[in-house]
C-alpha positions as CSV (number, residue, x, y, z in Angstrom):
1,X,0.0,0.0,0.0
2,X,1.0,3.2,-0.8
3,X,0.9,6.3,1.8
4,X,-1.4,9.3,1.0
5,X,-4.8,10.5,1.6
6,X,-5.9,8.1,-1.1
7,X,-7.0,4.1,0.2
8,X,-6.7,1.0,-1.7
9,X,-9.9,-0.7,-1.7
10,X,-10.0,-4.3,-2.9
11,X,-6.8,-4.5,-5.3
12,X,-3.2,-3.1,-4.9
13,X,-4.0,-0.9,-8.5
14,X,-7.6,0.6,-7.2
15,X,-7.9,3.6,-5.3
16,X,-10.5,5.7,-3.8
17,X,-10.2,9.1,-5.2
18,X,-12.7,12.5,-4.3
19,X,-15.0,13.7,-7.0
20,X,-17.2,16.7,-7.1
21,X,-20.5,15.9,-6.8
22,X,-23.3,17.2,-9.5
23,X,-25.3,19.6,-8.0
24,X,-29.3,20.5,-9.7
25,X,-31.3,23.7,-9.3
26,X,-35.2,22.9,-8.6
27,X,-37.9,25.1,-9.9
28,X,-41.4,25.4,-9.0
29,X,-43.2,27.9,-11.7
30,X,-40.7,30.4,-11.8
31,X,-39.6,30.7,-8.1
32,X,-36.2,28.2,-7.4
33,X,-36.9,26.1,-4.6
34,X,-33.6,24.3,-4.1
35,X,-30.2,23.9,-5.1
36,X,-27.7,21.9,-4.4
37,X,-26.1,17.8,-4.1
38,X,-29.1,15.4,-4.5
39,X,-28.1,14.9,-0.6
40,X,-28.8,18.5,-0.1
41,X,-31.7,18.6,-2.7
42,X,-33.9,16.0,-2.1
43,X,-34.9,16.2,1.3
44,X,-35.8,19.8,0.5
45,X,-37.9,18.8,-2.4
46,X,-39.9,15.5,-0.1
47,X,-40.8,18.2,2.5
48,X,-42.0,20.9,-0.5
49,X,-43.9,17.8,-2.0
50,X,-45.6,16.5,1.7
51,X,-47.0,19.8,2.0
52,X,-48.5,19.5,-1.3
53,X,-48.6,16.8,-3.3
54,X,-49.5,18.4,-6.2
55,X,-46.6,20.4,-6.5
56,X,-45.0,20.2,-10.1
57,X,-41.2,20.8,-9.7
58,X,-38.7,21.2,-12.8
59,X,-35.6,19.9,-11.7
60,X,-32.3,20.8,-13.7
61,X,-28.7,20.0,-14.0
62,X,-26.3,22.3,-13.4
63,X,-23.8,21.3,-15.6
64,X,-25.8,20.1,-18.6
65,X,-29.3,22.4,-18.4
66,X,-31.3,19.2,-18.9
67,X,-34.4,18.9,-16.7
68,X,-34.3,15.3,-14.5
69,X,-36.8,13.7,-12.7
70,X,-36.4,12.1,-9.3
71,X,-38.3,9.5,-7.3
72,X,-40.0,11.4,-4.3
73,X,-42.1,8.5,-2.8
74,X,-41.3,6.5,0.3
75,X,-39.5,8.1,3.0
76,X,-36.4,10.2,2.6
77,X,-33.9,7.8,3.6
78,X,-36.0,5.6,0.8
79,X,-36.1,8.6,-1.5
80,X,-32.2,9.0,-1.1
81,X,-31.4,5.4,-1.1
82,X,-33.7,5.3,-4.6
83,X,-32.4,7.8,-6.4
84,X,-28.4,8.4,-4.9
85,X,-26.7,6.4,-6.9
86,X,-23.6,6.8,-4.9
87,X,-24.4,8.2,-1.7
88,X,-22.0,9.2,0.6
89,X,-19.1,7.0,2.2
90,X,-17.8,6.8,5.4
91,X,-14.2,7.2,5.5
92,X,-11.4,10.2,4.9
93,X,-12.6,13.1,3.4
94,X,-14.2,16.3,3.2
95,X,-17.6,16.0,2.8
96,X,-18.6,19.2,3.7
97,X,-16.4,20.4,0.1
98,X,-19.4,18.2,-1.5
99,X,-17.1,15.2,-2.7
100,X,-17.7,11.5,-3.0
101,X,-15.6,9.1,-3.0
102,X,-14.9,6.7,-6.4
103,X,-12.7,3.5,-7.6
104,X,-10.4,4.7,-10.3
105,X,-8.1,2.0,-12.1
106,X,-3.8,2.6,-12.0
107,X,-0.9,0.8,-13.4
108,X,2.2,-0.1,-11.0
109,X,3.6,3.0,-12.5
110,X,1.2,5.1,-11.7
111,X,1.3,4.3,-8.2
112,X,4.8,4.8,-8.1
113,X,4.7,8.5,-9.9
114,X,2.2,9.6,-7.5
115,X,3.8,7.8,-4.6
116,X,7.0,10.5,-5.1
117,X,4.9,13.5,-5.3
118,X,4.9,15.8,-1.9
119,X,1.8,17.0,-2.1
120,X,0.4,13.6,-1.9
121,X,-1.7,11.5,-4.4
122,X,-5.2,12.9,-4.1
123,X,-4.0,16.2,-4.5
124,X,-1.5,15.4,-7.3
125,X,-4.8,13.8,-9.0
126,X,-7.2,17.0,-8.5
127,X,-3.9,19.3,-10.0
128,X,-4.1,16.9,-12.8
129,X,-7.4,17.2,-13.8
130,X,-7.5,20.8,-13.0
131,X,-4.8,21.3,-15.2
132,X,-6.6,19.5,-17.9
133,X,-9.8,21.0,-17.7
134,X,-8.1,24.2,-17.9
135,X,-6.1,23.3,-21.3
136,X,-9.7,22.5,-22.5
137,X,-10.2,24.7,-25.9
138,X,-12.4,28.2,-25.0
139,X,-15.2,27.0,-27.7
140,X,-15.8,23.9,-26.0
141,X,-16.5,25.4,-23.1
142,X,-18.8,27.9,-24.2
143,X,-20.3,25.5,-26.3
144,X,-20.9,23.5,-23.5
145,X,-22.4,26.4,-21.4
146,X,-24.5,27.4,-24.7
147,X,-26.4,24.3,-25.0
148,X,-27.3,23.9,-21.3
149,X,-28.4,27.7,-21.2
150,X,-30.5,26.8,-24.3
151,X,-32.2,23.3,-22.9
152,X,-33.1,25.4,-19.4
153,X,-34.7,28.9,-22.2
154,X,-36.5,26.2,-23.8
155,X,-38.1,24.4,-20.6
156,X,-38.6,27.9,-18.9
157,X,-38.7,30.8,-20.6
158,X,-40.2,30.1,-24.0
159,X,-43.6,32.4,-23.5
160,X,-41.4,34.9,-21.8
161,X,-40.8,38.4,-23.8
162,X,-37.7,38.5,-25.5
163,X,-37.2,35.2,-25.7
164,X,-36.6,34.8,-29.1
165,X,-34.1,37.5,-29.2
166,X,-32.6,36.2,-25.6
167,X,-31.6,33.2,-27.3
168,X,-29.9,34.8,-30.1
169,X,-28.1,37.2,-29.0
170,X,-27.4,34.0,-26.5
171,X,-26.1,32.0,-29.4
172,X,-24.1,35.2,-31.3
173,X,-22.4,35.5,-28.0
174,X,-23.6,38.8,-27.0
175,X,-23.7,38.8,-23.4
176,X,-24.6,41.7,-22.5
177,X,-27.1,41.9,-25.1
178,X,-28.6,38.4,-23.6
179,X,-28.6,39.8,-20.3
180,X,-30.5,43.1,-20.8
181,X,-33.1,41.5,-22.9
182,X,-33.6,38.9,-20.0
183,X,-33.1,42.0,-17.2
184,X,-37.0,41.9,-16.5
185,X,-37.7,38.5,-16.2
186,X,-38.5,36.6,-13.2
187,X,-35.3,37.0,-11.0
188,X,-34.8,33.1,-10.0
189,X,-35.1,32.5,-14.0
190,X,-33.1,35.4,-14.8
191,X,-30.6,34.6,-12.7
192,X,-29.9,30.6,-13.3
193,X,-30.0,31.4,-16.9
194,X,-27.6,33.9,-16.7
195,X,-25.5,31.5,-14.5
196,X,-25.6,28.4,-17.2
197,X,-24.3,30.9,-19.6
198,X,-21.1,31.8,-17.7
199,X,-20.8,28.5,-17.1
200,X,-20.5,28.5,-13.3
């Protein structure tokens, strides 16, 4: 075994490493109702739905715009169970930074490159990836951020005013132009769409 922060699981080549977690943004009408890690999220969205049960919520992801739909019956340790599909671990960590942890697969030499870096291996693995991500062209990215801030337009703000225009100026890349045509919307809608488009 090597030493670090990281933890072999069931094979010398498989350790644990931290991921962030996806968060989602839930909607009811226009007013956002909860945000957050499914953890975070769902309980928030059982207790909406006990008070009423007919309440219709639009639930996004943060990363991608696409609406998903959760499981809210049974109780909340049910409803979490149901729908986590990899709830938290017990273990070293930092949950409160929103991570889970994961198997990834190494070779010997892997282990052995990480094993000599001083920072230690899980944070040698989060430089990596943040280095990566960062080395990622500029039109991905904002292609990326594009389509999600189109899927949420779509599913919220069709019969808003300007919406047509919003989405062009949107797709041109006129930012400001997208956000003073959206400047009088509803503020929660306003203000996630604005947030998909920046991409944060």
């Amino acid at each position: 075994m090597y030493p670090g922060v990281l933890t072999v699981l069931f094979y010398p080549d498989r350790i644990r490493t931290m991921e962030t977690t996806k968060k989602y943004t839930a909607f009811v009408g226009e007013r956002l109702v909860a945000s957050g890690a499914l953890e975070k999220l769902l309980p928030k969205l059982k207790a909406t739905f006990e008070r009423n049960r007919s309440t219709m919520f639009l639930i996004f992801d943060d990363q991608t715009g696409r609406q998903v739909d959760f499981d809210l019956r049974g109780t909340v340790e049910e409803v979490l169970a149901r729908n986590c599909k990899n709830p938290p671990q017990p273990g070293p960590g930092r949950p409160k930074l929103g991570v889970i942890s994961r198997e990834v697969t190494l070779l010997p030499r892997h282990w052995d490159w990480l094993a000599q870096q001083p920072s230690g291996a899980s944070a040698a693995i989060r430089r990596l990836i943040d280095e990566a991500r960062k080395r990622e062209p500029e039109a991905t990215r904002r292609q990326e951020s594009l389509q999600a801030t189109e899927r949420f337009l779509f599913a919220m703000a069709g019969n808003l005013p300007g919406y047509e225009e919003a989405t062009r100026a949107l797709c041109r890349g006129d930012d400001e132009r997208f956000a003073d045509l959206i400047a009088k919307w509803p503020k929660d809608v306003r203000d996630y769409a604005l947030r998909l488009s920046k991409g944060t």
